[in-house]
Kinemage of the C-alpha trace (Angstrom):
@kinemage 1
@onewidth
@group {chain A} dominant
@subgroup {mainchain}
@vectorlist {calphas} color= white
{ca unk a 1} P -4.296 -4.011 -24.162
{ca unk a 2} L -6.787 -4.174 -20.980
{ca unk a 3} L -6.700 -1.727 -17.897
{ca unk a 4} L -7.795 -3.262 -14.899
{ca unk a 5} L -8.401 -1.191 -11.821
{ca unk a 6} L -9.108 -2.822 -8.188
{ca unk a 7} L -9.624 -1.524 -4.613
{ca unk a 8} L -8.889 -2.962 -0.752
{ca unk a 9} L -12.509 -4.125 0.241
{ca unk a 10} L -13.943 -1.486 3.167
{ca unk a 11} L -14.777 -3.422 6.139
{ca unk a 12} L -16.038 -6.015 6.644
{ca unk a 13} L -13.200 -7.180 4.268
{ca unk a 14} L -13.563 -10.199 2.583
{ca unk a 15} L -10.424 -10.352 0.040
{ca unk a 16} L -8.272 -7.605 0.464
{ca unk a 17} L -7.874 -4.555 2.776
{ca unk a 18} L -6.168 -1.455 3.478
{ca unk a 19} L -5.038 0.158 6.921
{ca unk a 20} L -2.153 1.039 9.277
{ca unk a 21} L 0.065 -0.362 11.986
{ca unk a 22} L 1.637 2.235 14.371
{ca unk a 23} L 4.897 2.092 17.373
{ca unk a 24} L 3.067 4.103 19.807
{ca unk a 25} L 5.797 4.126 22.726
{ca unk a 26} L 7.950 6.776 23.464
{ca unk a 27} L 11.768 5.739 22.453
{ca unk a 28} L 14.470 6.871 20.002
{ca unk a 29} L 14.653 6.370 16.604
{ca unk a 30} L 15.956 2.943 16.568
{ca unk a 31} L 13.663 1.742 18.836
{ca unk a 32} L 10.410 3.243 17.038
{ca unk a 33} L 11.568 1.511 14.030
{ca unk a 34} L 12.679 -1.917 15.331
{ca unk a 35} L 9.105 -1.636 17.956
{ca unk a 36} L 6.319 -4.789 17.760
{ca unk a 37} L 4.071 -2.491 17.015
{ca unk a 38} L 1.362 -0.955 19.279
{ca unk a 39} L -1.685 -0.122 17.235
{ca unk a 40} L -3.425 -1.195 14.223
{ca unk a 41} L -6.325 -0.190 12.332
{ca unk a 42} L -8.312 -1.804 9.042
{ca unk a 43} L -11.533 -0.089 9.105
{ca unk a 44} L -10.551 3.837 9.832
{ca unk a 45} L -11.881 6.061 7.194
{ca unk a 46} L -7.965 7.186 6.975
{ca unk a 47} L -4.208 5.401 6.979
{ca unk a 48} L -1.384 7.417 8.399
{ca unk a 49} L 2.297 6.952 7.282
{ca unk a 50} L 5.334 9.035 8.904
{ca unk a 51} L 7.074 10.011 11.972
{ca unk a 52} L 6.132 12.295 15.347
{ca unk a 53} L 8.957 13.387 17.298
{ca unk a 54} L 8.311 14.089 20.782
{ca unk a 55} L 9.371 17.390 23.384
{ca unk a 56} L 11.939 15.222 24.920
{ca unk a 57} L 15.135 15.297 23.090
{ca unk a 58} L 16.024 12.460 20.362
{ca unk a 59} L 12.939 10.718 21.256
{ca unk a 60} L 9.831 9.549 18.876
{ca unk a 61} L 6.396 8.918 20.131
{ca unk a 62} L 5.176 7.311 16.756
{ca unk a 63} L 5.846 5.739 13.086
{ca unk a 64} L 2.934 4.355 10.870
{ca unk a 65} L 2.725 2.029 7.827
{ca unk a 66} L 0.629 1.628 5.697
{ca unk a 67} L -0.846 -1.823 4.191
{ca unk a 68} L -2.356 -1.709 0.742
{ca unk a 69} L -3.809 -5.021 -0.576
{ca unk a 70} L -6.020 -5.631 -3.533
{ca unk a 71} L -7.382 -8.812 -4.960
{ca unk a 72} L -6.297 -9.478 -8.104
{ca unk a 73} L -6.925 -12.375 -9.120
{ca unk a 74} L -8.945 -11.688 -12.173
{ca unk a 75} L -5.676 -10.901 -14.185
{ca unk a 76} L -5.402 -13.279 -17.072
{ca unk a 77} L -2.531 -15.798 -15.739
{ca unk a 78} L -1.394 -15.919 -19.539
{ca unk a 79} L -1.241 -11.683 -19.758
{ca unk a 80} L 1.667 -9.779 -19.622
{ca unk a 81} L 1.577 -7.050 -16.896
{ca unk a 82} L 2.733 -3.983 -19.081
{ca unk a 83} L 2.503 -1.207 -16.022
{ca unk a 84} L 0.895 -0.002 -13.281
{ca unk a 85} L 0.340 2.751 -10.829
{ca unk a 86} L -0.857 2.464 -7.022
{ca unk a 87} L -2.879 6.153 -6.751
{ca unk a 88} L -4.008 7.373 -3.073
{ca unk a 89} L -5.747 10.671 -2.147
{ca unk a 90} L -3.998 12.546 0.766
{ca unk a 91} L -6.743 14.587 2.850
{ca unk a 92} L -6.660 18.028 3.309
{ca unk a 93} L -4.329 20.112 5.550
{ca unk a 94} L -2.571 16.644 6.130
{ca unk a 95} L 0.491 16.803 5.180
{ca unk a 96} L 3.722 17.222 7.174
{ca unk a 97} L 6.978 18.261 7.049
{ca unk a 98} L 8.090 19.730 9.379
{ca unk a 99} L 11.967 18.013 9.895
{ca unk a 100} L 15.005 19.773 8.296
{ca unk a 101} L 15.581 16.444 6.086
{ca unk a 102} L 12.685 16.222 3.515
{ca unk a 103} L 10.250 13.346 4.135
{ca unk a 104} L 9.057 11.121 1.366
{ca unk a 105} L 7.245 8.480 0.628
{ca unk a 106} L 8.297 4.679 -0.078
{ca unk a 107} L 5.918 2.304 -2.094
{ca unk a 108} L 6.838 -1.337 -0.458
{ca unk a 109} L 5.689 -4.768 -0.259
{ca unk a 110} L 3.699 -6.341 2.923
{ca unk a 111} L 3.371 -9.621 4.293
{ca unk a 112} L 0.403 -9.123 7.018
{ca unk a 113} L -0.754 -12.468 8.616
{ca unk a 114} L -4.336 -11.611 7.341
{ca unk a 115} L -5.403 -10.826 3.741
{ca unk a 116} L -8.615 -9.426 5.728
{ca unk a 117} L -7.245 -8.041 8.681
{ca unk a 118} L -4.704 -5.789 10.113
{ca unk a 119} L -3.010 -6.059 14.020
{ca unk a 120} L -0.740 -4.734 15.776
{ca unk a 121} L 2.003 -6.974 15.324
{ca unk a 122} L 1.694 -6.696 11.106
{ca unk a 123} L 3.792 -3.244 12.012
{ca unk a 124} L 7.223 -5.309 11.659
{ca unk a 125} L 5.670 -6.761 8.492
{ca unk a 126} L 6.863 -4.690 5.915
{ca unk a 127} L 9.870 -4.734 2.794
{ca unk a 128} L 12.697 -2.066 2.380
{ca unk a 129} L 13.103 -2.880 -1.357
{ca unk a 130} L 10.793 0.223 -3.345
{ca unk a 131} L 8.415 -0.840 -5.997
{ca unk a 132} L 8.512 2.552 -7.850
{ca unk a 133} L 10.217 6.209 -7.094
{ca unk a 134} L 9.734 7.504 -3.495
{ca unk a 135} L 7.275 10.516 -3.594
{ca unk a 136} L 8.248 13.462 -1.876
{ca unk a 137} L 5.505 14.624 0.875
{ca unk a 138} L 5.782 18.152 -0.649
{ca unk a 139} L 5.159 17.037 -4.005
{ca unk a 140} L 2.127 15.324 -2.971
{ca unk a 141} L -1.070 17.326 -3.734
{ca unk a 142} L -3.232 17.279 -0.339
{ca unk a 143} L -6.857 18.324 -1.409
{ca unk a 144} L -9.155 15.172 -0.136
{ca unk a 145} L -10.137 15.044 -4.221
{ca unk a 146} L -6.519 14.903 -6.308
{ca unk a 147} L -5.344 11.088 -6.827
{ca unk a 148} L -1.151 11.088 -6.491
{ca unk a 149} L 0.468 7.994 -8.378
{ca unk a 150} L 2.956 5.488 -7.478
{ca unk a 151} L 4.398 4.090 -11.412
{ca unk a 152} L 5.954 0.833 -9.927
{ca unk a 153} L 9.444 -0.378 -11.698
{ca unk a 154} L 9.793 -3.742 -12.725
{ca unk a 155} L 10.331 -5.373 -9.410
{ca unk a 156} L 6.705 -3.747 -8.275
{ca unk a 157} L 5.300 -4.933 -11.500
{ca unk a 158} L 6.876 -8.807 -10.928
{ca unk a 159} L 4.951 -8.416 -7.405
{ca unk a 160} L 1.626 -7.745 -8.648
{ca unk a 161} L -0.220 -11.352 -8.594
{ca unk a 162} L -2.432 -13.280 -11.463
{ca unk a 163} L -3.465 -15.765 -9.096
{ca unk a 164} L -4.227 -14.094 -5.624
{ca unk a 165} L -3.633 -10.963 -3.549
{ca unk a 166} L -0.896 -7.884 -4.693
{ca unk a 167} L 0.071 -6.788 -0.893
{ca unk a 168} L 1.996 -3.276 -0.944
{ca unk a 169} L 2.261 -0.731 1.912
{ca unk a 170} L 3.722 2.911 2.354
{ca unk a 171} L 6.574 3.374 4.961
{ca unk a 172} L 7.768 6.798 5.161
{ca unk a 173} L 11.596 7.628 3.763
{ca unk a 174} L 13.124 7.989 7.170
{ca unk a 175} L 12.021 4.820 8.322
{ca unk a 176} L 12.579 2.674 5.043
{ca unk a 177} L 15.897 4.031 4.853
{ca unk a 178} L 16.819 3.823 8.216
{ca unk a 179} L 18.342 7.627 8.017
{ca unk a 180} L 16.659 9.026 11.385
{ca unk a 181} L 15.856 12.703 10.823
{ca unk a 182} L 17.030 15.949 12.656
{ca unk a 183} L 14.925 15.858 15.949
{ca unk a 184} L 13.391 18.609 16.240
{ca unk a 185} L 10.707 19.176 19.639
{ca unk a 186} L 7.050 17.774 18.251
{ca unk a 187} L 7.952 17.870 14.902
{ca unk a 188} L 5.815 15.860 12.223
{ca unk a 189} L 6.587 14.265 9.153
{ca unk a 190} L 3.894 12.553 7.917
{ca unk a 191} L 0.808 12.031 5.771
{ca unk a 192} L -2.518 11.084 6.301
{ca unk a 193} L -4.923 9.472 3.198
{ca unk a 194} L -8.258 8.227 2.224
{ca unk a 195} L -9.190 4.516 2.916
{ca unk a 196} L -11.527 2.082 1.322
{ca unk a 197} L -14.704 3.170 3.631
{ca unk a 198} L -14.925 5.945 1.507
{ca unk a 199} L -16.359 8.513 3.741
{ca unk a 200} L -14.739 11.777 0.863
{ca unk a 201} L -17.373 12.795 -2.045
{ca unk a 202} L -17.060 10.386 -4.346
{ca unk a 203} L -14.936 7.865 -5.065
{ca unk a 204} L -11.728 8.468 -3.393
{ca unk a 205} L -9.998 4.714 -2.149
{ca unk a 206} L -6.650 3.547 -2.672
{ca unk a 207} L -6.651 2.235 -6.297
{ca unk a 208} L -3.923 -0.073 -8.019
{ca unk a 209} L -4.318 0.276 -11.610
{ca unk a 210} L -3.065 -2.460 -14.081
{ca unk a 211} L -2.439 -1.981 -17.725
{ca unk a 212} L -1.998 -5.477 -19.459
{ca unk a 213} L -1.664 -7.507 -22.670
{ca unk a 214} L -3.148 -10.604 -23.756
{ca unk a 215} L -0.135 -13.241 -23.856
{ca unk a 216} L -0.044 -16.775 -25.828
{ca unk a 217} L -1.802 -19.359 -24.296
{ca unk a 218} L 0.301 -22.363 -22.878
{ca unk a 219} L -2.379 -24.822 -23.487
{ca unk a 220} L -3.650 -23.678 -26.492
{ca unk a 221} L -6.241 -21.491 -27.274
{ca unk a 222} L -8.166 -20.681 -23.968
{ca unk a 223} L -10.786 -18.523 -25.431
{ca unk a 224} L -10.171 -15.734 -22.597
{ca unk a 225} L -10.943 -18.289 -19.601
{ca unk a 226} L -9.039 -18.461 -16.779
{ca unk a 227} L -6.729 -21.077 -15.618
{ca unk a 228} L -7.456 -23.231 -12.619
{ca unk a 229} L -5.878 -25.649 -10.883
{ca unk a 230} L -7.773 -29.114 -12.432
{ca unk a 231} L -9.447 -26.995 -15.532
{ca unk a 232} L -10.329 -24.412 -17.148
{ca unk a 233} L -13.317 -21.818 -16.252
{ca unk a 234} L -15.367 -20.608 -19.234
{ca unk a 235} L -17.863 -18.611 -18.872
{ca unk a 236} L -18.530 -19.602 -15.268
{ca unk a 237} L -18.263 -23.163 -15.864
{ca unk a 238} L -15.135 -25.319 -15.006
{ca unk a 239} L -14.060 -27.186 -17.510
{ca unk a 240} L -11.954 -30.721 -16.729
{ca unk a 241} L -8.581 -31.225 -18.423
């Protein structure tokens, strides 16, 4: 049994990345969540993922997602991917919430157009179905040093990839189960995280941590290489088959 942990690359990316999309314009609910996005960031030294409500009744001024990729493409195709948790390190005094309906957070899959870049329009780019157990916001420890953990369920596990990039975002409860809060005046519900650029004290990225098994080899024995398309790379060379 092998644990493998990988990161989002800190800009300038050149496999994976990490950031957040944003609906910026004033609307309600509906129209926040169903928005083409209006902001976008990949090399911030923090994500964002919730909901602001504005002074003006029923109406929302912003939602963020999050985008979480990692390159993982170093998993043994033939291994068995026995679990898994995506960790993240909330910053301190960042953490809201504030609505009378508690706020949580939903681990998700994400289809960006880039592996190495986020825009604006990646906002709509997101899944509904959860790869693990929503977090609540006030279960989530808030200290810029304290890792919280995602344990993704089978269908996050089947989504992790042996051959390219895992993609996975955050989407806050309300919006990933359509269930629009109480409004409430400037009310927040949110939370705000470490990124890859690593500006906290040590080591503090997003991390997506991979426990896994050797499996049988379909070709035979492949002496630990891994399996390309046209051969087999051994020890750095690629071998013919």
């Amino acid at each position: 049994m092998t644990v493998s942990t990988f990161y989002p690359n800190a800009d300038p990316e050149t496999t994976s990345m990490d950031g957040y999309a944003a609906a910026i314009a004033d609307g309600t609910f509906a129209a926040v969540r169903a928005d083409a996005g209006g902001f976008a960031a990949d090399a911030s030294d923090f994500w964002v993922t919730g909901l602001e409500a504005t002074a003006s009744s029923g109406i929302y001024d912003q939602m963020t997602r999050a985008f979480k990729l990692f390159d993982t493409s170093t998993l043994p195709d033939s291994d068995t991917i026995d679990a898994a948790t995506l960790e993240f390190v909330a910053i301190t005094g960042k953490k809201f919430d504030q609505f009378t309906e508690p706020l949580s957070l939903s681990l998700i899959t994400t289809t960006p157009a880039s592996n190495t870049g986020l825009a604006a329009s990646d906002y709509p780019n997101v899944g509904t179905t959860k790869q693990a157990t929503d977090i609540t916001v006030a279960s989530i420890i808030a200290d810029s040093a304290t890792y919280n953990a995602f344990t993704l369920n089978a269908t996050g596990l089947g989504n992790i990839s042996k051959t390219g990039v895992s993609k996975f975002g955050f989407r806050g409860s309300f919006d990933n189960d359509n269930a629009a809060p109480t409004w409430g005046a400037s009310l927040f519900g949110e939370v705000t995280g470490a990124s890859a650029e690593e500006v906290l004290a040590g080591d503090k990225r997003p991390k997506l941590v991979v426990t896994h098994t050797a499996g049988a080899d379909p070709e035979g024995s492949l002496l630990g290489g891994k399996l390309l398309r046209g051969g087999l790379l051994q020890h750095g060379v690629l071998v013919r088959h």
